[in-house]
N, C-alpha and C positions, 0 to 999 in steps of 0.2 A: 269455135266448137270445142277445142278441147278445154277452155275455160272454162265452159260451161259443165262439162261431164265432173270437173276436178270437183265443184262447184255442188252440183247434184251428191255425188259423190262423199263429201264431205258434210253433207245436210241429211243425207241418206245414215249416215255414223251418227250424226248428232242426234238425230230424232228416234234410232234404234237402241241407243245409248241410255236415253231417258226411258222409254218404253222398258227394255230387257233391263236395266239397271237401276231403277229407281222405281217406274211406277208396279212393275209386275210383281219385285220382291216384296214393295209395301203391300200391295194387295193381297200377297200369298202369307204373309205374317200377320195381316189384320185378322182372315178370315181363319186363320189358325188358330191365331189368340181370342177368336170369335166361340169359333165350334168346335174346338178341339184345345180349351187352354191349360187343360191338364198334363196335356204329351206334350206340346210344343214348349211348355217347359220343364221338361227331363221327366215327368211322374215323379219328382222327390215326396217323400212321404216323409212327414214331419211327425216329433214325441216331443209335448212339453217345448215348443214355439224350437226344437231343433231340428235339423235336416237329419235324418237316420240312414237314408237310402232312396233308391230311385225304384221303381216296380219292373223299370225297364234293362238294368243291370246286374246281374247277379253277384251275390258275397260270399266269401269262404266266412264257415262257419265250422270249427274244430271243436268246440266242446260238443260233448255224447247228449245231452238233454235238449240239443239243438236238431231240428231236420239240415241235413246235408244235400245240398245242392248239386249241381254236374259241378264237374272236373273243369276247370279253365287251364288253357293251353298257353294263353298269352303272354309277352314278355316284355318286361323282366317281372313283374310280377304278378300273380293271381287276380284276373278280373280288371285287367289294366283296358278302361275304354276308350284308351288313346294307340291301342297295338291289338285293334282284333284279329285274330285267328285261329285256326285250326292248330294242330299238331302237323296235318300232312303226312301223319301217319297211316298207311291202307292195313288193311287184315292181315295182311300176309306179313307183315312187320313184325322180323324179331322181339325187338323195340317197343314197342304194340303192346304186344303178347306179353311180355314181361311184366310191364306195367299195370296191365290187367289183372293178370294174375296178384299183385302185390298188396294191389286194391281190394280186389277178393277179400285177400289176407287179412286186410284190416277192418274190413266191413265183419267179416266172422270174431275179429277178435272183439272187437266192440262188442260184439251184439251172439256169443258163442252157443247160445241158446236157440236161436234164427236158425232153422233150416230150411228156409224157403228158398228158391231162386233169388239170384239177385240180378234185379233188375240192370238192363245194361246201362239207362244214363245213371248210374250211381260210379262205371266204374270206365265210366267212356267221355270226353268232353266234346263239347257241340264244335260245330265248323267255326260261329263267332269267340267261343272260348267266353260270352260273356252273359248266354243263356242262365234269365232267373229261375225259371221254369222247370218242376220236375215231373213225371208222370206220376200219375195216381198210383202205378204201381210201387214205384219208386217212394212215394211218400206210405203210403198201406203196410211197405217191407218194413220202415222206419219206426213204425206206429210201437209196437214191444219196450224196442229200446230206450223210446222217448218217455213213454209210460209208465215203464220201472223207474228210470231214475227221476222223472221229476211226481213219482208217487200217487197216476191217477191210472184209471183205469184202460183198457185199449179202447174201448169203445168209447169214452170222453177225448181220446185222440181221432180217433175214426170218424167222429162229427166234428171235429175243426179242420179234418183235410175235407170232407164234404162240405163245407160251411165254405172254403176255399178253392173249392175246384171251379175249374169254367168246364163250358163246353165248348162243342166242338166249333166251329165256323161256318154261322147258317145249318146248323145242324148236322152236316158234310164235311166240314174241313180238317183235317190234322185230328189230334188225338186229345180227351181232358187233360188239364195239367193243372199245375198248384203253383204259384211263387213262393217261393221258398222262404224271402222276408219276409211277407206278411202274414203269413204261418207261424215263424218264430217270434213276432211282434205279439198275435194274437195269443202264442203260449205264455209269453213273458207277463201281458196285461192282467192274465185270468188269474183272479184268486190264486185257483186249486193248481194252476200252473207253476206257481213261483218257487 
C-alpha cells in the first residue's frame, strides 16, 4: 500500500510538472505571441532598424524642447526596470514636500512665462517609479515651452498631444494620458519640429 501511494504520488509530480511547467507556459507564450505580440515583447519602438525605447517604460528627458515625464523614484538610477518603486514617501513628508517644492522651482524656471497650475504628475512620481504616461494636463502645461524653443506654434503642439492621447478604459476607466516617447519621437520626426 504505501508503495503504491509513493508511486501515485510521484506520477501525480510528474504529470503536474509537465502540465504547469512546460505545456501551460508554452501555451500562455503562444497565444501571447499570437494576440498580443507587440507587449509580450517589451512594446520596443524602433528608429531606423534601432530599438529607441519600450511604450511601456518611461525615460528621463532633461532637454526644455522635450516633454517631461513623471518623476521616477527608482534605484540607483532613474527609470531603472529592474528596481520598481515608489519613493514611500506620504504627504505629510517633510522629505515630500521639499522635493516638490524644488520641482516647482524648476518647472517655473524653465518655463518663467507659465502661470498655470502645475500639474501634480510633473512634480510627483508614480508608485512604479517607471510610468511613461503623463496626463493631458501635464502634457497641455508643457505645450508654451516646447513651442517657443522648438519654434512652432502652441496649437501645432496642442494637436500632437491630441494626435497622442488615449482614452479612457471602455470609456470609464482611469484618466486620458499621452506617452511621453512617442510624443517626443513624433516632435523630433516632424519637419517643423526639428
Amino acid at each position: 500500500m504505501f508503495k503504491e501511494q509513493i508511486k501515485t504520488a510521484f506520477l501525480s509530480i510528474i504529470v503536474l510538472t509537465i502540465i504547469t511547467g512546460v505545456i501551460y507556459p508554452f501555451f500562455v507564450t503562444g497565444a501571447a505571441q499570437i494576440f498580443f505580440s507587440k507587449q509580450a515583447n517589451g512594446s520596443i519602438i524602433y528608429r531606423e532598424g534601432r530599438p529607441v525605447g519600450s511604450t511601456l517604460i518611461g525615460q528621463q528627458f532633461e532637454d526644455p524642447k522635450y516633454f517631461w515625464g513623471r518623476l521616477s523614484a527608482t534605484s540607483p538610477f532613474a527609470f531603472n526596470a529592474a528596481s520598481s518603486s515608489g519613493s514611500n514617501l506620504g504627504p505629510s513628508n517633510t522629505v515630500l514636500f521639499e522635493a516638490v517644492k524644488a520641482r516647482i522651482k524648476a518647472l517655473r524656471i524653465a518655463d518663467p512665462d507659465n502661470t498655470s497650475s502645475i500639474p501634480v504628475d510633473l512634480v510627483t512620481s508614480s508608485a512604479s517609479g517607471l510610468d511613461p504616461h503623463i496626463s493631458l494636463a501635464a502634457a497641455y502645461y508643457q505645450a508654451p515651452r516646447i513651442a517657443r524653443l522648438r519654434g512652432l506654434s502652441q496649437d501645432t503642439i496642442k494637436i500632437l498631444i491630441a494626435k497622442h492621447a488615449s482614452s479612457r478604459l471602455f470609456g470609464l476607466i482611469g484618466e486620458p494620458v499621452v506617452n511621453v516617447l512617442e510624443l517626443n519621437l513624433e516632435l523630433d520626426s516632424s519637419p517643423a519640429g526639428r
